[in-house]
ROMARTOR-891606 format. One record per residue: residue in three letters; x, y, z of N, C-alpha, C, O, CB in turn. Coordinates in nm, 2 decimals, decimal comma. Glycine has a CB too. Layout:
BEGIN
NODE;rest;nX;nY;nZ;caX;caY;caZ;cX;cY;cZ;oX;oY;oZ;cbX;cbY;cbZ
NODE;ALA;X;Y;Z;X;Y;Z;X;Y;Z;X;Y;Z;X;Y;Z .
...
//
This chain:
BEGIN
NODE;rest;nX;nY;nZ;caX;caY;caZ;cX;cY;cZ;oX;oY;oZ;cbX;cbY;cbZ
NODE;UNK;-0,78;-1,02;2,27;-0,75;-0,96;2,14;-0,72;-1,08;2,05;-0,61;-1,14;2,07;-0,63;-0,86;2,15 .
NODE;UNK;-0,81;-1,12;1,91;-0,76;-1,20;1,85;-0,65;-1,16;1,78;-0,59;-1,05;1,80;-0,85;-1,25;1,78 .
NODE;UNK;-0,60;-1,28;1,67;-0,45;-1,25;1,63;-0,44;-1,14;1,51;-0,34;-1,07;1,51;-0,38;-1,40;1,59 .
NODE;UNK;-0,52;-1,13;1,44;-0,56;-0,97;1,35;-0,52;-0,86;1,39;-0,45;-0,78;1,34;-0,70;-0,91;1,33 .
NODE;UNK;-0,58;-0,86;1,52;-0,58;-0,74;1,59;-0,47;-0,70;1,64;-0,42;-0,59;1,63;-0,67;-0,73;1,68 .
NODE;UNK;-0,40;-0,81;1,71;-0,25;-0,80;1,76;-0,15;-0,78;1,66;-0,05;-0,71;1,69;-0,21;-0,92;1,84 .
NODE;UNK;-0,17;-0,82;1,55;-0,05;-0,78;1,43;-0,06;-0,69;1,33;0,02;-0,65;1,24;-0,03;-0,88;1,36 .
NODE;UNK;-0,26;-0,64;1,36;-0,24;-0,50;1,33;-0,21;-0,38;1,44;-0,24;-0,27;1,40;-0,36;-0,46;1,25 .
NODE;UNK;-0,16;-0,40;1,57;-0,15;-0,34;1,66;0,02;-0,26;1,60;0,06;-0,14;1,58;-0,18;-0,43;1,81 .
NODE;UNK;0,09;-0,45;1,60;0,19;-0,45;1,63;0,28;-0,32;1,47;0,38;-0,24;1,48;0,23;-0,63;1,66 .
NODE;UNK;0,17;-0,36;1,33;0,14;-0,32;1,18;0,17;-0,12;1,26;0,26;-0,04;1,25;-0,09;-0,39;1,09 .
NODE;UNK;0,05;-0,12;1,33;0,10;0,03;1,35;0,24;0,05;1,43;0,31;0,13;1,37;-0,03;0,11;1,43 .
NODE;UNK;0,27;0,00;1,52;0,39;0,05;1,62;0,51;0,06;1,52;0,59;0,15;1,52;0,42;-0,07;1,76 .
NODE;UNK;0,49;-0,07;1,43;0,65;-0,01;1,35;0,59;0,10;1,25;0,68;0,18;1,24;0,76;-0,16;1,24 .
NODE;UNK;0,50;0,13;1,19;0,47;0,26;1,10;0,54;0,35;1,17;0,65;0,40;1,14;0,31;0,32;1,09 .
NODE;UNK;0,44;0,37;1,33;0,48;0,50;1,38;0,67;0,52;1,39;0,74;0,61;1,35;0,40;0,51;1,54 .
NODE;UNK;0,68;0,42;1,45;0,85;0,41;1,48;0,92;0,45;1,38;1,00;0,54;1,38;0,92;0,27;1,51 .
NODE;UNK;0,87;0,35;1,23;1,00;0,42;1,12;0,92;0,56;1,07;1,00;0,63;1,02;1,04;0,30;0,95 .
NODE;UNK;0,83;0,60;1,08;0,80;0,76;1,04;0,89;0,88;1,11;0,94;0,98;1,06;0,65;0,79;1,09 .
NODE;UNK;0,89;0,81;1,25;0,97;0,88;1,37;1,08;0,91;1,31;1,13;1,02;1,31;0,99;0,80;1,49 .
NODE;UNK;1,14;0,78;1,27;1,30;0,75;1,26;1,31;0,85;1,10;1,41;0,93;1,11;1,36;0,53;1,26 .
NODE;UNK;1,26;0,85;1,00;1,27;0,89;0,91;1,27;1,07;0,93;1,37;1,14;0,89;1,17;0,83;0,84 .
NODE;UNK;1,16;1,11;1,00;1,15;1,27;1,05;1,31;1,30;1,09;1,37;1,40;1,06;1,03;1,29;1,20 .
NODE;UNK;1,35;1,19;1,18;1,51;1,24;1,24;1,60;1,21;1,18;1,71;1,23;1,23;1,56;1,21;1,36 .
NODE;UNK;1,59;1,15;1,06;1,68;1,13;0,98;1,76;1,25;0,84;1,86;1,27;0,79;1,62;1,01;0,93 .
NODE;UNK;1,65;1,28;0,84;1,67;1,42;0,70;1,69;1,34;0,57;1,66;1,23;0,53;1,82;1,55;0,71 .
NODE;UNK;1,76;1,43;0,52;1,77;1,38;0,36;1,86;1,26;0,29;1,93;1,28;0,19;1,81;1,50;0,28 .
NODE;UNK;1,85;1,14;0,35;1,96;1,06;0,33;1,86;0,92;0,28;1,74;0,91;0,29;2,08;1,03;0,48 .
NODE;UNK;1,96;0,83;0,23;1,91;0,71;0,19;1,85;0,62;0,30;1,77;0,53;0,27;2,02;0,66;0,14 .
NODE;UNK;1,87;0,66;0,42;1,83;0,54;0,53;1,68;0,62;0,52;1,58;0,55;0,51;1,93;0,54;0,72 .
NODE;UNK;1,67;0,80;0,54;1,51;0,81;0,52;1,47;0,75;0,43;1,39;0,66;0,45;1,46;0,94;0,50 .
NODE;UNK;1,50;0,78;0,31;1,40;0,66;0,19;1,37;0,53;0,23;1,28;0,46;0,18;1,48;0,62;0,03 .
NODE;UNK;1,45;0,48;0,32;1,44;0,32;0,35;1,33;0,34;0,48;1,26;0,25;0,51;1,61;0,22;0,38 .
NODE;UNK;1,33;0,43;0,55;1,26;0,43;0,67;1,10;0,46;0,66;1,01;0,42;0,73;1,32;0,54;0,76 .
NODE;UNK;1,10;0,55;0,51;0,98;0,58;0,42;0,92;0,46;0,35;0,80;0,45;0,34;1,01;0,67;0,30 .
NODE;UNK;0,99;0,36;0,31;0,92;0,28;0,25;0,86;0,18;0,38;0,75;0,13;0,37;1,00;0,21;0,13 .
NODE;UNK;0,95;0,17;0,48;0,88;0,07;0,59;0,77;0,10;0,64;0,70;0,02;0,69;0,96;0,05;0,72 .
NODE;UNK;0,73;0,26;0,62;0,60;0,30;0,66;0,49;0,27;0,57;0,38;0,22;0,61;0,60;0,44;0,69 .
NODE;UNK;0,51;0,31;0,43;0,46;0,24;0,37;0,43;0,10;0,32;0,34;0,07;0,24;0,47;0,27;0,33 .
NODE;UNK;0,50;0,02;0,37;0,49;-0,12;0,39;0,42;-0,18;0,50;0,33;-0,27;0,48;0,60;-0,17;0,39 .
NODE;UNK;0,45;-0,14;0,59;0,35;-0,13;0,73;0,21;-0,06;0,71;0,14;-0,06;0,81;0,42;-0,04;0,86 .
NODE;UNK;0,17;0,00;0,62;0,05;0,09;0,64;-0,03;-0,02;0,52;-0,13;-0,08;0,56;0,07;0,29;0,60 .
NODE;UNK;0,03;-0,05;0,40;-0,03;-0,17;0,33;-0,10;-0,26;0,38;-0,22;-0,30;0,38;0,04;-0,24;0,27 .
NODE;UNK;0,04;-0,31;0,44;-0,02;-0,46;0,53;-0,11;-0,44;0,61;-0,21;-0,52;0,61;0,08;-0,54;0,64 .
NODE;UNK;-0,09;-0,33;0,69;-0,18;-0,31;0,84;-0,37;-0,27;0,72;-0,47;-0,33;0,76;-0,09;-0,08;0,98 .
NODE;UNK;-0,37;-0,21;0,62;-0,46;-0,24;0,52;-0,55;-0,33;0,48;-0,67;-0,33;0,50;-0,42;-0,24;0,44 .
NODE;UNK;-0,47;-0,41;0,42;-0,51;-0,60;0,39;-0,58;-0,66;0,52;-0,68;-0,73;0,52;-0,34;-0,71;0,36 .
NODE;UNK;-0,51;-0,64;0,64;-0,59;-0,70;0,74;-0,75;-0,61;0,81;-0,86;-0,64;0,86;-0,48;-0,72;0,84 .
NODE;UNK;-0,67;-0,49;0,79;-0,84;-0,40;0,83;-0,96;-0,43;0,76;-1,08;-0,45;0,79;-0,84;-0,23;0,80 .
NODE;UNK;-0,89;-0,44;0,62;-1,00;-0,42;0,50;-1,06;-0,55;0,50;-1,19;-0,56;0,51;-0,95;-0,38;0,35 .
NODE;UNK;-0,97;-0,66;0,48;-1,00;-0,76;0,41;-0,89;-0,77;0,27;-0,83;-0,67;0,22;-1,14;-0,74;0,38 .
NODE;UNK;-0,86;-0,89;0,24;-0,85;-0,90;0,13;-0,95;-0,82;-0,02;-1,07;-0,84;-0,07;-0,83;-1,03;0,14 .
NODE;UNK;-0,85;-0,75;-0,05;-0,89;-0,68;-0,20;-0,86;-0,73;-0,34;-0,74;-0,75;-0,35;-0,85;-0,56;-0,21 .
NODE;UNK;-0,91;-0,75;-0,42;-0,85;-0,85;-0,53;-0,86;-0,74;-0,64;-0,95;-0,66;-0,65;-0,96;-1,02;-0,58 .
NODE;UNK;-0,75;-0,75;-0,73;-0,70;-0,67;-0,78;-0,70;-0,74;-0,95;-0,65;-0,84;-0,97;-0,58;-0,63;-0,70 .
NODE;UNK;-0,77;-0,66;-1,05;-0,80;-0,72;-1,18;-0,77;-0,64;-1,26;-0,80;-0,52;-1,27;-0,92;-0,76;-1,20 .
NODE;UNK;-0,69;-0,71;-1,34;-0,62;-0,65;-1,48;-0,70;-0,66;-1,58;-0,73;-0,77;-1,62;-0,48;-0,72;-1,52 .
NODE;UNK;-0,77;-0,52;-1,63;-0,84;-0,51;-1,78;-0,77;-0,53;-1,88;-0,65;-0,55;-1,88;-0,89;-0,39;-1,81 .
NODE;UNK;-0,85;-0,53;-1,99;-0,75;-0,49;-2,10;-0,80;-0,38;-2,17;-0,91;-0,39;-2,20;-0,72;-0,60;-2,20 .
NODE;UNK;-0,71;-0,24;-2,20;-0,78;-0,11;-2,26;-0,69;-0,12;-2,35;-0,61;-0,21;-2,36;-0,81;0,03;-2,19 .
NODE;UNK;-0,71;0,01;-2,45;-0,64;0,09;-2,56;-0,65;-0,03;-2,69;-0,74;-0,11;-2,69;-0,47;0,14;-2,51 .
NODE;UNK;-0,56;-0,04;-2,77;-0,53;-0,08;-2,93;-0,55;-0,24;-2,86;-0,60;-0,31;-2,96;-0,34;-0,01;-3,03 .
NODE;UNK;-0,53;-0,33;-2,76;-0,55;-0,49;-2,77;-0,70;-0,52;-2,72;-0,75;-0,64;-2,75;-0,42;-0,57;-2,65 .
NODE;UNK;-0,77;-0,45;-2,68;-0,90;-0,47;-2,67;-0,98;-0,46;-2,79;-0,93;-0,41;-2,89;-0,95;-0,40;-2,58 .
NODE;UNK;-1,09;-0,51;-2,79;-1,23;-0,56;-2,92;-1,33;-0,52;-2,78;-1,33;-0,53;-2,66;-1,24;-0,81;-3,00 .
NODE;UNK;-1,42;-0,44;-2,90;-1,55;-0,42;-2,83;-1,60;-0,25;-2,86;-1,54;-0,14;-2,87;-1,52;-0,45;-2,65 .
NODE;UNK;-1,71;-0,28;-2,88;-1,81;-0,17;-2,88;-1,76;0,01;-2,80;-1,76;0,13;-2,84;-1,96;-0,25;-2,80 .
NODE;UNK;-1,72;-0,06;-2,67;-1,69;0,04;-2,53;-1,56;0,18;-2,59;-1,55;0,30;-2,57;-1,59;-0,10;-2,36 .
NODE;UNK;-1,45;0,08;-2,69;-1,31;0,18;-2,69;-1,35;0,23;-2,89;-1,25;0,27;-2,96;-1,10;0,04;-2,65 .
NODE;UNK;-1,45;0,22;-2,94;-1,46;0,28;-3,07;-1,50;0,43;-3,03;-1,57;0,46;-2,94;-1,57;0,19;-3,18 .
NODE;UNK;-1,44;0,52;-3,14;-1,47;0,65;-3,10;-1,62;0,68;-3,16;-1,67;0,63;-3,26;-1,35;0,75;-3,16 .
NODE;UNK;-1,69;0,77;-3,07;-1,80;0,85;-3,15;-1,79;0,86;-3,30;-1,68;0,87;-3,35;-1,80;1,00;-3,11 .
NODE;UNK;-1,92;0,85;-3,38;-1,96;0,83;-3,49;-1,92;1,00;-3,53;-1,96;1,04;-3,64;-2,12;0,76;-3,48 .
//
């Protein structure tokens, strides 16, 4: 198992664990914190499945110039 694979192994074991811990937690602040670890683990575990994704800031509305944002004639 190269090392990707082992730290996206390891990426899922804590998902599953804090999802777990969150389900038995109910409605308290430690769930929100147990929620975001899942979502933090499911990101990461992401980035390595996918690949790096590169992420690009346009520019729309009133600071852009160009043909594309003028309304119909």
């Amino acid at each position: 198992m190269n090392e990707n694979a082992d730290f996206i192994a390891k990426l899922q074991q804590i998902e599953e664990q804090a999802h777990s811990l969150a389900a038995a937690l109910g409605a308290t602040l430690a769930r929100t914190r147990a929620q975001h670890i899942v979502l933090l683990a499911r990101a990461l575990r992401g980035r390595l499945e996918l690949g790096g994704l590169n992420v690009v800031r346009t520019e729309t509305g009133a600071g852009a110039s160009g043909a594309e944002n003028k309304p119909p004639p």
